[in-house]
N, C-alpha and C positions, 0 to 999 in steps of 0.2 A: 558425153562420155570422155575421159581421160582419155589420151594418148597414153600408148604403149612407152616405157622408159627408154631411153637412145642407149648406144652399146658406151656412150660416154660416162652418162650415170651409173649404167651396171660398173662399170670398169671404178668408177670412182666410190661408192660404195663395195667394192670386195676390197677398197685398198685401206677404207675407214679403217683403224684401228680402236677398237672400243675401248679400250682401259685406258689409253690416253686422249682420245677424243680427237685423234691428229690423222695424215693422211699418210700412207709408206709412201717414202716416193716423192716427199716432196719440192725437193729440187728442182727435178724433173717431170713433173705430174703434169704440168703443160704441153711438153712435147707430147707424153703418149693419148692425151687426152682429146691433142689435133689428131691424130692416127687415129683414135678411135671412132671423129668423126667423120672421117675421109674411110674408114673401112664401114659403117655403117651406110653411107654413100653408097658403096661399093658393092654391099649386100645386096643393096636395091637398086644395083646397076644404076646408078642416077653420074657416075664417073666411071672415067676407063683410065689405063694409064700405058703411057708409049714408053718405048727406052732409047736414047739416043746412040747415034753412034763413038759414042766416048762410054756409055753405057750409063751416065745418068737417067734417072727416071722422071719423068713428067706427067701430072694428074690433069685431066679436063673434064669440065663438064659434060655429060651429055645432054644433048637439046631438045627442049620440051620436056625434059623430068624435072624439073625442079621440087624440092620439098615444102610439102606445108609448115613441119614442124621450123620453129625461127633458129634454136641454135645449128640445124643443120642445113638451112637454105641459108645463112649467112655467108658459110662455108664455101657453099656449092654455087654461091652469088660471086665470090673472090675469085673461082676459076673459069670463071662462065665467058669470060672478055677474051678467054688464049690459056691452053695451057702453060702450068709452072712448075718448077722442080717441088718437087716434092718436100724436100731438104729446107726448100725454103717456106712453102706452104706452114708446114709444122711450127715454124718461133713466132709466123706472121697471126694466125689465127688464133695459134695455142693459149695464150696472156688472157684473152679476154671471157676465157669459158669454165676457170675454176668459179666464179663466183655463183652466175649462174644455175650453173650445174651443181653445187651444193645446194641453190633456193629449192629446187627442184626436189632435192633428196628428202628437205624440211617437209617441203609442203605434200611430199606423198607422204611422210611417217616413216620414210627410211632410216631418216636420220633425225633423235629429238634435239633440240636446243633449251639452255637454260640461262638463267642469271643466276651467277654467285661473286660471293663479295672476296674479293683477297685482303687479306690483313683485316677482316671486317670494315672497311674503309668504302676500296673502289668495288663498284659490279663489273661483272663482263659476262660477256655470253661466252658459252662453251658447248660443245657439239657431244652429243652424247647418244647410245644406243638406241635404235627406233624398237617401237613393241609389233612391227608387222611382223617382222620374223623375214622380212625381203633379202635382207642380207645372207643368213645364213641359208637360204635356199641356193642362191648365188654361191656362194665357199663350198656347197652340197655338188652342187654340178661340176663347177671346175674341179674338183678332188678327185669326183670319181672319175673324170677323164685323163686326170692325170697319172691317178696315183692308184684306179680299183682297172685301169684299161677299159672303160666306158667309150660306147662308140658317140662320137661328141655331133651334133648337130651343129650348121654353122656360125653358129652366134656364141655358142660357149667354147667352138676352136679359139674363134676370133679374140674373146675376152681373154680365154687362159693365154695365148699366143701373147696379146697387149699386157697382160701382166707379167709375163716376163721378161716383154723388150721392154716394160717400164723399170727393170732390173730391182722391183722389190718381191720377187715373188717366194723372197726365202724369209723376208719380214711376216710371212702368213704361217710358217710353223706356230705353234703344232697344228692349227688347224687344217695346213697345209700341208705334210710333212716334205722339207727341205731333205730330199734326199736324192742319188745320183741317179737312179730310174725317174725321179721326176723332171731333175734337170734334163735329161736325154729325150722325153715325151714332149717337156714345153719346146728344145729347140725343132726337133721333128715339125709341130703345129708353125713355129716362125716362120719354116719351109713351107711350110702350105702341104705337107701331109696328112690331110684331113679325114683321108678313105674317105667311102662311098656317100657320107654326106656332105661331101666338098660344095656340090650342088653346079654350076657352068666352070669348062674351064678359063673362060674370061674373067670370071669374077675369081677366083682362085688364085689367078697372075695379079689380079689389082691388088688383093690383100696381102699378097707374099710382099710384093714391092713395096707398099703401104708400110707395111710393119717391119723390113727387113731396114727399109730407112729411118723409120722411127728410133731403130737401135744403133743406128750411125749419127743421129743428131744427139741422140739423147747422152751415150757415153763421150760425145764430145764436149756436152756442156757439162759431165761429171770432172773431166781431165781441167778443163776451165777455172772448175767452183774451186 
């Protein structure tokens, strides 16, 4: 039996854009993509995270939970020696989980791939629409917690949350619609205001820190590009 899809994949399929076949966000898609593994971590209490007294944040493993699945024991393998900032965690792991994590999208039918020729000349593969319908079930939940006030369980906090520190989540109009009650709902979720489905408050602290630094690395390398 297949494994359940990581909160990476969901995150990377709600950011597919189908009529271009591209990803929002792409600049950046690496930072929130490490966030989204370090909060999937985090869901399953497999990490905790300290704050220093400078008020940096630090992610560690916790012992004896390691994951089966490989892109998120990789992760969970990097902080397992000593916790690390967080800040850094994110550019270290980030680079190597776009590829991946698109194979994955392929090979469940999230995502189809094709060969077409440009100029009739050269081929190239191009990413295109899956027929599961995965996607849009994914754009269905985040919406209505965004935007119908749905009470969000913790994995579609987490996603809508990650889609907005990944700072494309106005690239999802109209399916999304980019409006000022939504932007005030996603920063709400960034806080880690999840209401009664938060679920621990230790896991609640890991993912506000998680993703509140996600959006401190990630508008840092937009100021950069």
């Amino acid at each position: 039996m297949a494994e359940a899809p990581t909160l990476a994949e969901d995150l990377m399929l709600l950011l597919f854009q189908p009529r271009s076949g591209t990803f929002a966000g792409e600049t950046t898609l690496y930072y929130v993509l490490a966030a989204a593994v370090l909060a999937d971590l985090a869901l399953e209490e497999r990490v905790r995270v300290e704050t220093t007294p400078t008020g940096t944040v630090r992610v560690g493993a916790v012992a004896e939970r390691a994951p089966s699945d490989e892109i998120l024991r990789a992760t969970w393998d990097h902080v397992a020696d000593r916790p690390r900032f967080v800040q850094s965690v994110l550019p270290t792991v980030g680079p190597q989980l776009r590829q991946p994590t698109v194979e994955r999208l392929i090979a469940r039918g999230d995502i189809g791939q094709e060969s077409r020729r440009v100029l009739g000349l050269f081929g190239r593969k191009v990413l295109v629409p899956g027929k599961n319908g995965r996607r849009a079930e994914l754009v269905a939940g985040v919406r209505a917690v965004l935007v119908e006030g749905a009470q969000p369980g913790p994995r579609v906090s987490a996603l809508a949350a990650l889609a907005w520190a990944s700072g494309s989540l106005s690239q999802l109009d109209p399916e999304i619609p980019w409006t000022s009650a939504v932007t005030t709902r996603a920063q709400e979720l960034e806080r880690g205001s999840w209401g009664a489905a938060a679920g621990g408050e230790a896991v609640v602290r890991t993912m506000n820190a998680i993703i509140i630094n996600s959006v401190i690395v990630a508008n840092a390398a937009l100021r950069r590009s």
